[in-house]
FIDREN-991630 format. One record per residue (C-alpha): residue in one letter; chain; x, z, y; residue number from 1. Coordinates in steps of 0.05 Angstrom, whole numbers, plus 5000, padded with zeros to 4 digits. Example, Ala and Ser with C-alpha at 12.3 -4.5 7.8 and 13.67 -1.06 7.14 Angstrom:
<filos>
+-----+-------+------+------+------+-----+
! res ! chain !   c1 !   c3 !   c2 !   n !
+-----+-------+------+------+------+-----+
!   A !     A ! 5246 ! 5156 ! 4910 !   1 !
!   S !     A ! 5273 ! 5143 ! 4979 !   2 !
+-----+-------+------+------+------+-----+
</filos>
This chain:
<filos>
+-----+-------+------+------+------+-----+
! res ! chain !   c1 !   c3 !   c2 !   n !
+-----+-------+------+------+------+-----+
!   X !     A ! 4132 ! 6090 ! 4943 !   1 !
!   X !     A ! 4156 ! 6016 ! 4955 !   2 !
!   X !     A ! 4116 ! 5978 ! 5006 !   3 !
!   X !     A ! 4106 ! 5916 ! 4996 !   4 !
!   X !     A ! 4116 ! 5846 ! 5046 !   5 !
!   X !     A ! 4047 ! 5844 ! 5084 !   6 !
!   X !     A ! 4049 ! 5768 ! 5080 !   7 !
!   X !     A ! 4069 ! 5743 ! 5015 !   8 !
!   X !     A ! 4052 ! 5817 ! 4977 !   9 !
!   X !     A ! 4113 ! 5800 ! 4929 !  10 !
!   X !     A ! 4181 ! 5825 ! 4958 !  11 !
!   X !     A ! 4197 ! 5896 ! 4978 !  12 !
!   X !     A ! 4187 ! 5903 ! 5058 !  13 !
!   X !     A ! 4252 ! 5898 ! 5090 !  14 !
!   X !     A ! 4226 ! 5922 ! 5166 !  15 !
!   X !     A ! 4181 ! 5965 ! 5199 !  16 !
!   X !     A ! 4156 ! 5907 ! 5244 !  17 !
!   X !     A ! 4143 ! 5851 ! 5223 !  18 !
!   X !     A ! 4131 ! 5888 ! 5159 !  19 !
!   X !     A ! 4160 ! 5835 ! 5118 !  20 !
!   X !     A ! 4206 ! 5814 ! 5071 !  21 !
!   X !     A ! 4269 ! 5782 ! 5079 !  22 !
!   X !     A ! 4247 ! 5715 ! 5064 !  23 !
!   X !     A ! 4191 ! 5714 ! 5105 !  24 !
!   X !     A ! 4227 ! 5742 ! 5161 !  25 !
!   X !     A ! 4277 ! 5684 ! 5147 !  26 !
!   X !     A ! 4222 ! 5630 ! 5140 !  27 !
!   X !     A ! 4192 ! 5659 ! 5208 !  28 !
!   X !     A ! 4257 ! 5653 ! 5241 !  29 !
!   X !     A ! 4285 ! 5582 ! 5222 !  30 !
!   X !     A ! 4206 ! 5554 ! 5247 !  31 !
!   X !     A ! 4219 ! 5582 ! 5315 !  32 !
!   X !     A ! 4286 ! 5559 ! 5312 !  33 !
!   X !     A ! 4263 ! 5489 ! 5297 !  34 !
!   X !     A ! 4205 ! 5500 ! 5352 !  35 !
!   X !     A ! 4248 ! 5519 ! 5413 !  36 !
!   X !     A ! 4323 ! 5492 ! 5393 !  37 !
!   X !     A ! 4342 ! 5482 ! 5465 !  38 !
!   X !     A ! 4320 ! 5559 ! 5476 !  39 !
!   X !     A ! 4356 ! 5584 ! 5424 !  40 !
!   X !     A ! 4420 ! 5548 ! 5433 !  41 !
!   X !     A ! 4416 ! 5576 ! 5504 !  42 !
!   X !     A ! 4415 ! 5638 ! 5480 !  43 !
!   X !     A ! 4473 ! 5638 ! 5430 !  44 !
!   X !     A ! 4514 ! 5616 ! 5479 !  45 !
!   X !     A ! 4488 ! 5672 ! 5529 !  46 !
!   X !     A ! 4505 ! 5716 ! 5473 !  47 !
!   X !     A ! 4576 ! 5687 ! 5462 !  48 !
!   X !     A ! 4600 ! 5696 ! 5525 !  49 !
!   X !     A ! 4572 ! 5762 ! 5541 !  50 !
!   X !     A ! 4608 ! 5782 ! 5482 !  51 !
!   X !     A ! 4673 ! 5758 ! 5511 !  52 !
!   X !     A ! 4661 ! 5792 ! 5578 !  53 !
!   X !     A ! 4647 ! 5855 ! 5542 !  54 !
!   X !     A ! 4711 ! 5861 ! 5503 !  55 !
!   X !     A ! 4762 ! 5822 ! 5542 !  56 !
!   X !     A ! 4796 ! 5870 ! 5576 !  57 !
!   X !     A ! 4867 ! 5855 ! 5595 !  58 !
!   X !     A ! 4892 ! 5933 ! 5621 !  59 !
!   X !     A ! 4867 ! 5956 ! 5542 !  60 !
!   X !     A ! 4922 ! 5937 ! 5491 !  61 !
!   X !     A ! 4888 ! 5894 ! 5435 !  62 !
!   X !     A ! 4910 ! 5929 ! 5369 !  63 !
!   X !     A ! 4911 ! 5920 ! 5298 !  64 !
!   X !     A ! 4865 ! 5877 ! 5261 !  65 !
!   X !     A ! 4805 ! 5918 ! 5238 !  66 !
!   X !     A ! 4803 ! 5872 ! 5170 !  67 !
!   X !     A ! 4870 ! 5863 ! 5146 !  68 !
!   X !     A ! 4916 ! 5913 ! 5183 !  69 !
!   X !     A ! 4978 ! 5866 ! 5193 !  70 !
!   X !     A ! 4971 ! 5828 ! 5259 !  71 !
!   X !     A ! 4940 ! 5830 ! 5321 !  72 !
!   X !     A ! 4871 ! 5822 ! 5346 !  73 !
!   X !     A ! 4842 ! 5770 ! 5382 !  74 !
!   X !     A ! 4804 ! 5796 ! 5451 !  75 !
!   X !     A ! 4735 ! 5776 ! 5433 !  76 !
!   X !     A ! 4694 ! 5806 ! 5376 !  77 !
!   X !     A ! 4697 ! 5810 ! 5320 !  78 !
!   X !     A ! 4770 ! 5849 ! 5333 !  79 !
!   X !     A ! 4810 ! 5811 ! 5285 !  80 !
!   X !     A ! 4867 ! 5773 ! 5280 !  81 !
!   X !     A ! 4854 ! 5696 ! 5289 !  82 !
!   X !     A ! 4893 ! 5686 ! 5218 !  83 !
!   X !     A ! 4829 ! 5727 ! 5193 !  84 !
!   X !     A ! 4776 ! 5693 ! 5230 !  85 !
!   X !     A ! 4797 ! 5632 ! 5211 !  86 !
!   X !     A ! 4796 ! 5646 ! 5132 !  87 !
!   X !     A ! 4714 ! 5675 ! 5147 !  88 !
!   X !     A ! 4713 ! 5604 ! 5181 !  89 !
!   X !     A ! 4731 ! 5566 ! 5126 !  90 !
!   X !     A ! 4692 ! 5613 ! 5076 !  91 !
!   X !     A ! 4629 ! 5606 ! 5110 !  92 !
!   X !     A ! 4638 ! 5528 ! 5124 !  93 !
!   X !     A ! 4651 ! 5525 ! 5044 !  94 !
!   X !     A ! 4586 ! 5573 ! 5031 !  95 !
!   X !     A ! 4544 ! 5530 ! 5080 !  96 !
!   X !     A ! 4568 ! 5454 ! 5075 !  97 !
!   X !     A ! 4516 ! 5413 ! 5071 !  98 !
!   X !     A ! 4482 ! 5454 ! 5133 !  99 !
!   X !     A ! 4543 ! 5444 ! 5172 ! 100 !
!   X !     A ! 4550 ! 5369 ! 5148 ! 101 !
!   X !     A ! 4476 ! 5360 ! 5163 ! 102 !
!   X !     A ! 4487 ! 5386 ! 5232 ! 103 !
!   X !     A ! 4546 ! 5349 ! 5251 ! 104 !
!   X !     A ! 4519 ! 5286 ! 5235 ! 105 !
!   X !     A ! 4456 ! 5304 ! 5284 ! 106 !
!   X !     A ! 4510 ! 5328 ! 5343 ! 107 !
!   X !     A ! 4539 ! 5265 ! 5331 ! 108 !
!   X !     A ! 4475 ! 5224 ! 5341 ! 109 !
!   X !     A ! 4465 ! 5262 ! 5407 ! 110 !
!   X !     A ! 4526 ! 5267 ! 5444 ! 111 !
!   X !     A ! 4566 ! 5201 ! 5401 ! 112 !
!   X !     A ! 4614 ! 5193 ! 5468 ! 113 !
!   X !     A ! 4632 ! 5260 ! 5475 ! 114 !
!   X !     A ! 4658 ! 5260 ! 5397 ! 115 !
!   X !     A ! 4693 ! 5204 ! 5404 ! 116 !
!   X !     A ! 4730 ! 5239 ! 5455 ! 117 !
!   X !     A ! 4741 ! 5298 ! 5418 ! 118 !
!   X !     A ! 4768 ! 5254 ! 5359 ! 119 !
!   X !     A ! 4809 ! 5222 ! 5406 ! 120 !
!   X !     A ! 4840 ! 5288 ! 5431 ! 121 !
!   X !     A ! 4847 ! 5311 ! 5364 ! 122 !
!   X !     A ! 4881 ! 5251 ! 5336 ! 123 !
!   X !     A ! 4942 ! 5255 ! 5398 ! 124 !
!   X !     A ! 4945 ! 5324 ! 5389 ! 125 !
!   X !     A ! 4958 ! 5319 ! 5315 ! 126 !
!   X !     A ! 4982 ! 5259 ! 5300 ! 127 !
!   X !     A ! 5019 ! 5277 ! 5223 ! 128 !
!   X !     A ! 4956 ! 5321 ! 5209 ! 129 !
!   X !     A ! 4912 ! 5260 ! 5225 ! 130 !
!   X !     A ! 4947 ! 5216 ! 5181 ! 131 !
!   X !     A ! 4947 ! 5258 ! 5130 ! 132 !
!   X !     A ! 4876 ! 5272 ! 5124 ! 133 !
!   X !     A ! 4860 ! 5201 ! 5132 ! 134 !
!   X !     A ! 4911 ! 5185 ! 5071 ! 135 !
!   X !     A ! 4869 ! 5240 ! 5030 ! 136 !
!   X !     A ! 4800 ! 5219 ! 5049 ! 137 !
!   X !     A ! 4818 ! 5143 ! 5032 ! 138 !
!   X !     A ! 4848 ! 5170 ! 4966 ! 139 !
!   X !     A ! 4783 ! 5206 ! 4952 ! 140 !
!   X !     A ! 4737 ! 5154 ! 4962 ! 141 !
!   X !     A ! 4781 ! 5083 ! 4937 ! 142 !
!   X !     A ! 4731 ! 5069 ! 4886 ! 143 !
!   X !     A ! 4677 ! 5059 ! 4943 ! 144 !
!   X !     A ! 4728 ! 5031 ! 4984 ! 145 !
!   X !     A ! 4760 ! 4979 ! 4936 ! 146 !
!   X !     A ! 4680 ! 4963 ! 4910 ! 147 !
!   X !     A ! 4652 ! 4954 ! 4988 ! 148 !
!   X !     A ! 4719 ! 4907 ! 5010 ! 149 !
!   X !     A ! 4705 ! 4871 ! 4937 ! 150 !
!   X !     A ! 4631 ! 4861 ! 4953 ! 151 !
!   X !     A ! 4637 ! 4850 ! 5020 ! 152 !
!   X !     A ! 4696 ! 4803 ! 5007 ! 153 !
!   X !     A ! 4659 ! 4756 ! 4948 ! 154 !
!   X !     A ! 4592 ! 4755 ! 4988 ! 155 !
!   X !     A ! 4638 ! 4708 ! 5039 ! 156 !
!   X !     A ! 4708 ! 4686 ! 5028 ! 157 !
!   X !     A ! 4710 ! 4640 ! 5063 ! 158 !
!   X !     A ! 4693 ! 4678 ! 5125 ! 159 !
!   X !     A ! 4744 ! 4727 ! 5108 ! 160 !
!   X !     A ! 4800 ! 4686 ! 5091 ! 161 !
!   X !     A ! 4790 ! 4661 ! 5167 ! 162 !
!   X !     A ! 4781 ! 4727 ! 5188 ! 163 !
!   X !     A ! 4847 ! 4754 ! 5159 ! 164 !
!   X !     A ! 4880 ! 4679 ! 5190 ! 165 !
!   X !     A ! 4857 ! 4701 ! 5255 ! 166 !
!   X !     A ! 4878 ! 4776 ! 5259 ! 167 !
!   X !     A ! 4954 ! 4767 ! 5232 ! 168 !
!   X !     A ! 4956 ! 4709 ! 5287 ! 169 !
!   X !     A ! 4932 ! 4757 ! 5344 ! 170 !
!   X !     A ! 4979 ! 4815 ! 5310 ! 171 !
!   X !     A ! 5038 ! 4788 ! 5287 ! 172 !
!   X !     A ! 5086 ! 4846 ! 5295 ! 173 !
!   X !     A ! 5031 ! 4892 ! 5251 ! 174 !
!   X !     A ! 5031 ! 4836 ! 5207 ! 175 !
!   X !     A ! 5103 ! 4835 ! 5192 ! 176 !
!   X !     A ! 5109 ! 4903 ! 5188 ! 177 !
!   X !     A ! 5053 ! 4919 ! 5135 ! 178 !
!   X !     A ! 5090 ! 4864 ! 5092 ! 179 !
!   X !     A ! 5151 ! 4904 ! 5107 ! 180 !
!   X !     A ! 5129 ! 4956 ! 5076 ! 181 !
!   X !     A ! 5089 ! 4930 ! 5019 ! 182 !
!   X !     A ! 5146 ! 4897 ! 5002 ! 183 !
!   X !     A ! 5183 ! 4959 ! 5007 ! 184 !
!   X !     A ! 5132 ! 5005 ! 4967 ! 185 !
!   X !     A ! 5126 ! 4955 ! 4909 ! 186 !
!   X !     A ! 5187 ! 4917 ! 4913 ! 187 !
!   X !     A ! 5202 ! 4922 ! 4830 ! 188 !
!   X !     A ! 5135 ! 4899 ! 4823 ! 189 !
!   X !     A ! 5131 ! 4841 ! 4866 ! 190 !
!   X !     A ! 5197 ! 4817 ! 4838 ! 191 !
!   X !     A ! 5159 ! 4822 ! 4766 ! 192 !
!   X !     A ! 5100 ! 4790 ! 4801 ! 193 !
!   X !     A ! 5139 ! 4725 ! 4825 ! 194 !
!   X !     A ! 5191 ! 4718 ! 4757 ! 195 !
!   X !     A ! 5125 ! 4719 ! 4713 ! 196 !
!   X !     A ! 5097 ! 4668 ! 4767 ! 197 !
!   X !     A ! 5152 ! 4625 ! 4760 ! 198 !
!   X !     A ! 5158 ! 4627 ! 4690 ! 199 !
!   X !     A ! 5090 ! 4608 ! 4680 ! 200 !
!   X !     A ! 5082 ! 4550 ! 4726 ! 201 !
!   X !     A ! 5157 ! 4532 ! 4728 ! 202 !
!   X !     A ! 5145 ! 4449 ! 4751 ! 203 !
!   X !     A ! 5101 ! 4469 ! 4811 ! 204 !
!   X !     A ! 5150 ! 4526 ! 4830 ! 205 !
!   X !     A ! 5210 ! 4481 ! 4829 ! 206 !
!   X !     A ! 5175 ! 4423 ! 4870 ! 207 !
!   X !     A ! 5153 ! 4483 ! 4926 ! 208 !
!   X !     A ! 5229 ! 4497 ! 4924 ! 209 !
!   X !     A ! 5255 ! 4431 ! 4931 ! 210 !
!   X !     A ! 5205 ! 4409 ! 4983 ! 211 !
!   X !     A ! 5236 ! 4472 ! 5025 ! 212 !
!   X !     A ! 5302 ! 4451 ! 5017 ! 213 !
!   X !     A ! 5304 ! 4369 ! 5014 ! 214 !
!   X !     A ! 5241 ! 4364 ! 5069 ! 215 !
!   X !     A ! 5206 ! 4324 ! 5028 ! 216 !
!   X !     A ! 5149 ! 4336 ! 4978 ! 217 !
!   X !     A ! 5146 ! 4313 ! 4900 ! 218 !
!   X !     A ! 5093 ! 4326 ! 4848 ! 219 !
!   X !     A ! 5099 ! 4369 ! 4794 ! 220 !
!   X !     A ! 5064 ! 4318 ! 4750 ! 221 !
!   X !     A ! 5129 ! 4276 ! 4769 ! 222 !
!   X !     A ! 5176 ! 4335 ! 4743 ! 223 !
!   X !     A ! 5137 ! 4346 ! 4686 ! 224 !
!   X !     A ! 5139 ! 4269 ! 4665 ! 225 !
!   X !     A ! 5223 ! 4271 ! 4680 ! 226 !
!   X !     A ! 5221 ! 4340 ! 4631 ! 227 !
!   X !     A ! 5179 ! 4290 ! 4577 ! 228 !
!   X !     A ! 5225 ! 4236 ! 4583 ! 229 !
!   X !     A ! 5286 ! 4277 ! 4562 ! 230 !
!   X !     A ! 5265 ! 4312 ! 4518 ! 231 !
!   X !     A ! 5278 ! 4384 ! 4549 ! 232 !
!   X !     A ! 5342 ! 4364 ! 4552 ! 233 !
!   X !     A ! 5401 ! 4355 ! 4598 ! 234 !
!   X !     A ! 5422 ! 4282 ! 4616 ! 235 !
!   X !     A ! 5488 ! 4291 ! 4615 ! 236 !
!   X !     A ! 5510 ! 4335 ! 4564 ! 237 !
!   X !     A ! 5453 ! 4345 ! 4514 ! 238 !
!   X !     A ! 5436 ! 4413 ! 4525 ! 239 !
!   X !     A ! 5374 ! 4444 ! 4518 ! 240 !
!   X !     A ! 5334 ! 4474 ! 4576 ! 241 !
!   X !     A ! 5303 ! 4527 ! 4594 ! 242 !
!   X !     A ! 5265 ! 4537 ! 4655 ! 243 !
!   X !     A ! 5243 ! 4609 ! 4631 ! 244 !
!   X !     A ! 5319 ! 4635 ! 4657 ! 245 !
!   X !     A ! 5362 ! 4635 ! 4720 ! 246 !
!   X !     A ! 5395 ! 4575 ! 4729 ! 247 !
!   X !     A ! 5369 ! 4552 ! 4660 ! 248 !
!   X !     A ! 5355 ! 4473 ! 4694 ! 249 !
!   X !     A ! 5369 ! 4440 ! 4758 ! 250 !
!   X !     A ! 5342 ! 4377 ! 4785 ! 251 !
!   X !     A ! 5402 ! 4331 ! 4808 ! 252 !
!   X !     A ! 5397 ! 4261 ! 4843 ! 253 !
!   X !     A ! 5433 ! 4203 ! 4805 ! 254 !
!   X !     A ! 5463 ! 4174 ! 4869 ! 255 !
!   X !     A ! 5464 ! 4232 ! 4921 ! 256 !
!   X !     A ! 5433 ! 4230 ! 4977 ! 257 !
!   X !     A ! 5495 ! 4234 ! 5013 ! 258 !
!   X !     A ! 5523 ! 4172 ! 4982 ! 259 !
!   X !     A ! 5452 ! 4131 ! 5009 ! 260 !
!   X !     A ! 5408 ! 4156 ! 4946 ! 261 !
!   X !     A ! 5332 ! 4155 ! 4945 ! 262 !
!   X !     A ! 5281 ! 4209 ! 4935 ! 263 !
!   X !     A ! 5232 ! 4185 ! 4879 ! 264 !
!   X !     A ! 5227 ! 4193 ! 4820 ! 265 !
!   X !     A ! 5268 ! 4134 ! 4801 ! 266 !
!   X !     A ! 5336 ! 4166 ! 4825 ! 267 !
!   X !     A ! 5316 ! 4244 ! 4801 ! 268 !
!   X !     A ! 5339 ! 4277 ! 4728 ! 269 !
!   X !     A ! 5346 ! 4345 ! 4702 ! 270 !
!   X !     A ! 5417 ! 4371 ! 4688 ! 271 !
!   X !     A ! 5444 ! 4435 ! 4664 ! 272 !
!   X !     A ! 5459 ! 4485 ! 4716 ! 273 !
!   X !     A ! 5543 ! 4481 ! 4703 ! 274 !
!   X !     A ! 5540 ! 4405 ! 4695 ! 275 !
!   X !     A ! 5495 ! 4397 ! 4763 ! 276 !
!   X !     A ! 5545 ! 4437 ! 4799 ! 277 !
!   X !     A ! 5605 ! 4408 ! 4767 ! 278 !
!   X !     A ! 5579 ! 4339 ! 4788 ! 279 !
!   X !     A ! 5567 ! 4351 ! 4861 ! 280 !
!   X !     A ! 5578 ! 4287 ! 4903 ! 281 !
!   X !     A ! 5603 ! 4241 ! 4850 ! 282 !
!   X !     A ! 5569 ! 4185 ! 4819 ! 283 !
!   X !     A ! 5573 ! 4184 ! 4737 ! 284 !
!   X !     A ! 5635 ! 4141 ! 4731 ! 285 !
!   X !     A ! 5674 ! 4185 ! 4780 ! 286 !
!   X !     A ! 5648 ! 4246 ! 4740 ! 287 !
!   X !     A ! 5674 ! 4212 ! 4675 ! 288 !
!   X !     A ! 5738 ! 4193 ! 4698 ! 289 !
!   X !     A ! 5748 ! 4259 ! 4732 ! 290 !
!   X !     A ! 5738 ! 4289 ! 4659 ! 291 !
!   X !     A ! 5785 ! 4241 ! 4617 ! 292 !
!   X !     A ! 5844 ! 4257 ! 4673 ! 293 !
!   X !     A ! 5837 ! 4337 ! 4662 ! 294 !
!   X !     A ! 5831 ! 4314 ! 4584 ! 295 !
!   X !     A ! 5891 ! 4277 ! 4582 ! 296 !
!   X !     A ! 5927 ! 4324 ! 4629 ! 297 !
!   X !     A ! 5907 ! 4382 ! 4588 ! 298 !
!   X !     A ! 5934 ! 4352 ! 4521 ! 299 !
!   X !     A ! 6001 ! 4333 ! 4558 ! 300 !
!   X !     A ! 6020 ! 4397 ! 4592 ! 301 !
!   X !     A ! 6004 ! 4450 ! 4534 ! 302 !
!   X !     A ! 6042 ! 4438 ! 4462 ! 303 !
!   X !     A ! 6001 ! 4424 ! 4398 ! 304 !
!   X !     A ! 5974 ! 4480 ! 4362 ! 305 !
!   X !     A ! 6021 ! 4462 ! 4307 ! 306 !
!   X !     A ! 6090 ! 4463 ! 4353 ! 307 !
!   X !     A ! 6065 ! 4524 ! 4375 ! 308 !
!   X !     A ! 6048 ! 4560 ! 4305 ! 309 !
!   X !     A ! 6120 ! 4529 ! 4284 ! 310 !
!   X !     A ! 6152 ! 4560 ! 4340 ! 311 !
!   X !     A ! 6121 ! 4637 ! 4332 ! 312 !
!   X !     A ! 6137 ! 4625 ! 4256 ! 313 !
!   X !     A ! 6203 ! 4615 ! 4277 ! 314 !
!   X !     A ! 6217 ! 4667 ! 4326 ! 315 !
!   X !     A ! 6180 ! 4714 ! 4278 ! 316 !
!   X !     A ! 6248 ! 4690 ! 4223 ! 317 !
!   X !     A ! 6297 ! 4708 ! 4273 ! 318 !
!   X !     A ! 6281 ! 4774 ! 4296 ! 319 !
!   X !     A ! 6273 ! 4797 ! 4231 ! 320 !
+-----+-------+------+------+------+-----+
</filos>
């Protein structure tokens, strides 16, 4: 005949004293856990290391595993090999994870100093296996991450534009090297990035450019009324342009600077990239006259087309 639990009168009774089931055994034990923690962790520990006395014995050889078989036992109980005790480990941490999360956040809360020093040893000891879980925990969790810097971001900008101003000035060599290797890991797509960029505001591009290289600044409004005024077109030789390509317009002082030319507006015009760099230093008339010399030189060095048909004619009669 089953007996039943004495204090619930549901379960089968799993004892002869208490005679109770297993839950209530288990509901009695966790309430006196909860009412003398300190006792019972004093206890475990007694536990623990009369375990180790007991079965530490270095003149005893340590044998096989009693689980698997294969390797060698560890010295304290139970007698298995650690590559065994660490699998239960893992199991039991997987059964019971929000008990063990639960209680490492409240050792945490207790003893915060001595976990910082334990994640302090940890992260010198393992320095690849640190940044590996951190790289898998910030995969894991970038939605949150990308929504919190977002939030936190918009709620302030200001504030965190300075706060970014402030840190790459204290850090410069960090600085420089996460650029490095932004650059690095998205290098196609920054390239993308600053072509469509340039494409699409091409005027304010250009005067960023030419106030790096000239020293001095000019509006893009100004470019964009020169681009009006001819038409998309180049100045010298009529050529539409396109500032969509490489080297598809240049901007090219009348009188170069060089030669005592201004900056404005007044003395700026948009060439053709082969014109611009065929004009160089010269002045319009010395550009012009430059072309009617190769012109003329041109027509009186090589033979007319018709002497020349005349002659292959010819020489085509005589070897036949």
């Amino acid at each position: 005949m089953i007996e039943l639990c004495k204090k619930c009168g549901l379960n089968p009774r799993m004892s002869k004293w208490p005679p109770w089931c297993t839950a209530c055994n288990r509901e009695r034990r966790l309430k006196y856990a909860n009412a003398n923690r300190e006792k019972v962790r004093e206890q475990s520990r007694n536990s623990q290391k009369r375990s180790r006395e007991r079965f530490i014995d270095s003149n005893r050889p340590l044998g096989i595993c009693r689980k698997c078989g294969v390797d060698e036992a560890v010295q304290y109980a139970p007698r298995w090999c650690r590559r065994c005790r660490n699998e239960y480990a893992r199991m039991w941490h997987v059964a019971n994870r929000d008990k063990c999360i639960r209680r490492m956040r409240e050792l945490r809360q207790e003893h915060p100093d001595r976990y910082k020093g334990y994640g302090r040893a940890y992260d010198q000891r393992h320095p690849e296996r640190r940044k590996g879980q951190s790289a898998r925990c910030r995969a894991k969790r970038i939605g949150r991450i990308r929504e919190y810097d977002y939030t936190k971001y918009w709620s302030n900008p200001e504030k965190a534009r300075q706060y970014v101003k402030e840190w790459s000035q204290k850090n410069p060599e960090r600085t420089t090297a996460i650029r490095r290797r932004t650059y690095a890991k998205n290098r196609e797509k920054i390239i993308e990035r600053n072509r469509r960029w340039k494409m699409s505001r091409f005027f304010y591009a250009r005067a960023r450019k030419w106030e790096k290289r000239h020293g001095y600044s000019i509006s893009p409004l100004t470019l964009w009324g020169l681009w009006k005024r001819q038409r998309g077109r180049c100045a010298l030789t009529g050529r539409r342009l396109d500032g969509r390509v490489l080297r598809g317009a240049a901007l090219d002082h009348i009188v170069a600077r060089g030669n005592g030319g201004r900056g404005d507006a007044d003395n700026l015009r948009w060439l053709c990239y082969e014109a611009n760099v065929a004009k160089g230093m010269l002045s319009d008339a010395q550009l012009f006259g430059l072309c009617e010399e190769m012109l003329a030189h041109r027509h009186k060095e090589r033979p007319m087309l018709s002497d020349y048909i005349d002659g292959m004619q010819h020489l085509a009669g005589v070897m036949a």
